[in-house]
C-alpha positions in Angstrom: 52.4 -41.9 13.9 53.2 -44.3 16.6 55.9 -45.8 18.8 57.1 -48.8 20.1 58.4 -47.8 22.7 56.7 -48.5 26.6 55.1 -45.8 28.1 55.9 -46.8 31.1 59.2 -44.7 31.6 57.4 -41.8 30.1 56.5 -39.1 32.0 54.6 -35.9 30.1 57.2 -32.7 30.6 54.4 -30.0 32.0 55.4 -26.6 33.3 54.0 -27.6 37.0 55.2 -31.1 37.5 58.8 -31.2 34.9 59.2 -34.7 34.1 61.4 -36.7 32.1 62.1 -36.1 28.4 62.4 -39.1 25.9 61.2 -42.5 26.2 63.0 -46.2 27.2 65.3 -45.6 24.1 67.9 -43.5 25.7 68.1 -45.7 29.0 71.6 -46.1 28.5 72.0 -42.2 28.2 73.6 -40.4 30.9 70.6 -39.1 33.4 70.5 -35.2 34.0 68.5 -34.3 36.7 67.5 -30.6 35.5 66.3 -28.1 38.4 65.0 -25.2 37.4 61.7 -22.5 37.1 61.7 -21.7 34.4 60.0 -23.6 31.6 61.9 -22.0 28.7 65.4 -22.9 29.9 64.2 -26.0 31.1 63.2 -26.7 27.1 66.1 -24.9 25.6 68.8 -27.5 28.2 66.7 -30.5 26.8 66.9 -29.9 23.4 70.5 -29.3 23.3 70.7 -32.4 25.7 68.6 -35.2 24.0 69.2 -37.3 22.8 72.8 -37.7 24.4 71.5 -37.1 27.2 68.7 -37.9 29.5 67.0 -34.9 31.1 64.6 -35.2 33.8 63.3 -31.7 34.4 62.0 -30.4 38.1 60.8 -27.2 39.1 61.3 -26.7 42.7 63.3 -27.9 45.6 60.8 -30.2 46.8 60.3 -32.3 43.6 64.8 -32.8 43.0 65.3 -33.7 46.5 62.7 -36.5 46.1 64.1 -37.3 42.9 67.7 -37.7 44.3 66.2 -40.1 46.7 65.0 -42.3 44.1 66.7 -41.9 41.3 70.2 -41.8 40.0 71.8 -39.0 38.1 75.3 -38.4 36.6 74.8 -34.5 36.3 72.6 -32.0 38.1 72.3 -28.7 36.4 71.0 -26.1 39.3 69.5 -22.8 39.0 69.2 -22.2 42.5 66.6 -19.3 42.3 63.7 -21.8 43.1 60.4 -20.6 44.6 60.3 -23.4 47.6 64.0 -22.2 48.5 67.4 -21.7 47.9 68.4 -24.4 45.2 72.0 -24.5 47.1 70.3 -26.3 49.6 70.5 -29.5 47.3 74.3 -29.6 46.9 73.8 -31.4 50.7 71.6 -33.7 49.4 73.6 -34.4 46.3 77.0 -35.1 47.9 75.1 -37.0 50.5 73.3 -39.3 48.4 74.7 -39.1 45.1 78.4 -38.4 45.5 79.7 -39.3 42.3 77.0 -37.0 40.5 78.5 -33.9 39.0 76.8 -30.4 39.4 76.5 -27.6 37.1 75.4 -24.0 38.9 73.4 -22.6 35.4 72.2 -19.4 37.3 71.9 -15.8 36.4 71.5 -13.9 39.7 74.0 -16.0 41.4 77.5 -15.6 41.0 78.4 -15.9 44.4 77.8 -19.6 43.7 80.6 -19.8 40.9 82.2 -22.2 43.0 79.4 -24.3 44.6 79.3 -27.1 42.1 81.4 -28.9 39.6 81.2 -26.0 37.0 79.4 -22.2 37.0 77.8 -20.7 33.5 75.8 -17.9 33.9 72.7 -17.8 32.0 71.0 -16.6 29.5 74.4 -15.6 28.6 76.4 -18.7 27.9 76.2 -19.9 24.2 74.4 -23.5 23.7 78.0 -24.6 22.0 79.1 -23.6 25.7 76.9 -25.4 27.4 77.4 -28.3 25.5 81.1 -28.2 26.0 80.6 -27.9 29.8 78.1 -30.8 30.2 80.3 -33.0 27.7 83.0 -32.2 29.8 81.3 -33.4 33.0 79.9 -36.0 31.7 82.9 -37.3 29.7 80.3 -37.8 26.7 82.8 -36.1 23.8 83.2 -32.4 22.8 80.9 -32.4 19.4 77.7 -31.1 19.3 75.7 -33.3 18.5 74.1 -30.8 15.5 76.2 -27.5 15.1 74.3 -24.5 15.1 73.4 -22.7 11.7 
């Protein structure tokens, strides 16, 4: 199987580097900058996100500050457990170089942060119809799932 799609807007999702999920295709998809540790929630938030959604994954500090430099992003979901600092650190960044971008605080050892970003869910304990209702909601991309759960 091939596509047609450019490679050059690709970027392989590893457990190391993150990297952006999808190809060219969803280019006009709202960009979610996804900061987060841990690989299996990082794979969980892009599968309920694509192909809405544009999810560029990152797993430390480091790597999402750089990326807000660079890159644009209508939503940042944060867990702000990261292992080269305290993921609250971005918000600065974020309202300093992106202030229109919304931020979700997805964290489950955090709820001193409910109030930090645009919207709190604690995780693993919020329901993907949840999460999709809260990032729908800040993005303003329609309530429906996209596929309802079985």
């Amino acid at each position: 199987m091939t596509n047609d799609y450019p490679t050059s807007t690709y970027r392989p999702f590893t457990e190391e580097t993150g990297g952006a999920i999808g190809f060219s295709i969803f280019a006009a998809a709202p960009r979610v900058l996804h900061v987060d540790s841990d690989h299996d929630a990082a794979l969980v938030l892009t599968a309920l996100l694509v192909p809405e959604t544009q999810v560029t994954h990152v797993p430390t500090l480091a790597a999402a500050v750089s990326l807000l430099h660079s890159e644009k992003f209508a939503l940042v979901v944060l867990d702000p457990d990261l292992p080269d600092g305290d993921g609250v650190d971005l918000l600065a960044e974020v309202r300093i170089h992106q202030p229109d971008t919304r931020v979700l605080m997805y964290s489950a050892r955090h709820p001193e942060h409910h109030n930090a970003g645009s919207a709190f869910l604690p995780k693993p304990w919020t329901s993907p119809r949840q999460l999709w209702r809260t990032v729908s909601d800040l993005l303003g991309i329609g309530p429906a799932m996209p596929v309802e759960p079985q």
